[in-house]
N, C-alpha and C positions, 0 to 999 in steps of 0.2 A: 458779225463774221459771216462771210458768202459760205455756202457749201460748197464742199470739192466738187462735186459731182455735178453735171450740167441738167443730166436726165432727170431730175426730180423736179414737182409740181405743187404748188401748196392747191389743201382741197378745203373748201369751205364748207361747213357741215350746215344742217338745218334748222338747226334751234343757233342761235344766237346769243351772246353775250347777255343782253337786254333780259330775253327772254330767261335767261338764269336767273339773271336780279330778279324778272318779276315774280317768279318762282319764289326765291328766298325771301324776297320783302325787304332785301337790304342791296348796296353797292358793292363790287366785287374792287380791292383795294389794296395797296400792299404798302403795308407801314414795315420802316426800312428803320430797326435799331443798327445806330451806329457808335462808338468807344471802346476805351480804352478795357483789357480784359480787368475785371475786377471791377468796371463801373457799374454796373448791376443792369446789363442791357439782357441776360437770359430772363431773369427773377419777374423786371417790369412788364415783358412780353408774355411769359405765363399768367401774374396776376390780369392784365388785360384781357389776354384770352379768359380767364375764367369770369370775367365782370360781362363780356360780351356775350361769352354760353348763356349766361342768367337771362340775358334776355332775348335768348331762340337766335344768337346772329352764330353763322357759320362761319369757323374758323379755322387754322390751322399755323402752330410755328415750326419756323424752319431754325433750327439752332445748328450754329457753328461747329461744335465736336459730333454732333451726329449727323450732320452730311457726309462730315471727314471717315464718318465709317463706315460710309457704301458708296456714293454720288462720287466723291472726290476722293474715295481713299487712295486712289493714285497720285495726289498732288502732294509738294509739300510746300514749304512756304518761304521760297524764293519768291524775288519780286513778281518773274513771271506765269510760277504757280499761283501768288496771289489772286494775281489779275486773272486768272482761268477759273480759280474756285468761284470769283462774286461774277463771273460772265456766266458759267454754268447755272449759279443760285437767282439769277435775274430773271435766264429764260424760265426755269421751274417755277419762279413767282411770276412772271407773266402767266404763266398756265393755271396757276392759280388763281389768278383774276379776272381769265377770261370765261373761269366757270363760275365768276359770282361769287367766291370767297376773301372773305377778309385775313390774308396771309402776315403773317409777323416774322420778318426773318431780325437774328441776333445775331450779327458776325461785325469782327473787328472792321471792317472793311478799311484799311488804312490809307487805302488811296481816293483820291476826289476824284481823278478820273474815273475810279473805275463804278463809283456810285454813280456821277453823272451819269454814264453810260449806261449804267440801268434805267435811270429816271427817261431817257430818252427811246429806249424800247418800249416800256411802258404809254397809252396816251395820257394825255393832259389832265392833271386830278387824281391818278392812277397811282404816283410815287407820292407816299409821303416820307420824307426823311426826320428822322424821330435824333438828334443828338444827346446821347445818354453823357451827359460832362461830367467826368469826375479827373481831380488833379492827379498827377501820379504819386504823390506822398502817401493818398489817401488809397488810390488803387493799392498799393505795395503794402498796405497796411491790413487792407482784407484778405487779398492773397487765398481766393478760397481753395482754390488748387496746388498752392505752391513755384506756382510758375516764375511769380517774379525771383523766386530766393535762386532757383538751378537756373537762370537768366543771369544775374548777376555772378554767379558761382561759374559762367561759361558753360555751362550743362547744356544750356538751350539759342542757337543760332538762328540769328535773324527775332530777335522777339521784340513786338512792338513797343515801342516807350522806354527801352532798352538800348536794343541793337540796333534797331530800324523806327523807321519813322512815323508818325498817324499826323495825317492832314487831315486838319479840323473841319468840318463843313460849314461852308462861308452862308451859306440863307437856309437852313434848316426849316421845316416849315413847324418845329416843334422844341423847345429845348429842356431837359430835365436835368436839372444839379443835383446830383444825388453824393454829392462831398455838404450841402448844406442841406436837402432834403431827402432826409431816407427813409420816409415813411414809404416802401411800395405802393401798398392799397391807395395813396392817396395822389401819388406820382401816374398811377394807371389809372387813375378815375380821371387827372387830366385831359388822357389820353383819349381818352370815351368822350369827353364833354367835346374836346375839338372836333370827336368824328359826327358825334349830334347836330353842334352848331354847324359843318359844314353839309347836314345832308345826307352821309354815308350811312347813316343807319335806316333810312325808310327810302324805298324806291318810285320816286314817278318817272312818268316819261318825259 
């Protein structure tokens, strides 16, 4: 998205990206959970973050109802607010990666456009897309909030797996089933093992 305004200049600071990383000792990256609510995409991005703390990496998540209560609490979840909340949560994860943090956002993101579209602000290596799969029987069944019951009940409009729709992601660079695998601790250790073998955890130039 261009800015309205013409008179504005981007300014390039003095330390650099790089030099974050070399600072932390690790890659700055942003793993992108994406599914259905109830798939257990909050739970696996906290235990990650806490297996990543253990080993001095710097982290941070972005979770879906707590953006919605300062960043977006203007939106609601029309198609086309959809598409504004994961445009907003992109740029905010790009910033978090340009300062060398390993960022974990959890939001439903139901559209493929609109993750594309982050992985494409981001550079090369920068998006990982994490697909948290769980069937909706099994979603409806955890239901930790109640959402699907006032979904069905028509209480709640526009709800994903519901009312509306969630496009699955076609090349994910990660997949966890957590309708047959629900051990967290060991769903998020996958997650760590991919960011080791590809790298992200120790920085060279």
């Amino acid at each position: 998205m261009k800015p309205k305004s013409k008179n504005i200049y981007w300014h390039e600071g003095n330390i650099t990206k790089k030099d974050r990383e070399r600072l932390a000792k690790h890659r700055g990256v942003c793993l992108w959970f994406t599914g259905l609510s109830g798939s257990g995409k909050s739970s696996i991005a906290r235990e990650t973050e806490n297996l990543l703390y253990e080993k001095g990496i710097r982290t941070y998540v972005l979770d879906g109802d707590n953006i919605r209560h300062g960043l977006n609490s203007d939106l609601g979840f029309s198609p086309e607010d959809r598409n504004e909340n994961i445009r907003r949560i992109g740029e905010v994860a790009k910033l978090f990666v340009d300062a060398g943090i390993i960022v974990m956002t959890a939001f439903i993101s139901p559209y493929r456009q609109d993750r594309d579209r982050v992985r494409k602000i981001l550079n090369e290596g920068e998006f990982i897309e994490i697909y948290v799969e769980a069937d909706l029987e099994t979603c409806e069944k955890r239901d930790p909030k109640g959402l699907y019951k006032k979904a069905r009940l028509g209480e709640i409009k526009e709800f994903t797996g519901i009312s509306a729709p969630y496009e699955k992601p076609e090349n994910p660079e990660l997949i966890i089933n957590t309708s047959k695998e629900t051990n967290v601790k060991e769903n998020s250790k996958k997650i760590v093992e991919y960011l080791e073998k590809n790298g992200y955890l120790f920085f060279t130039d």
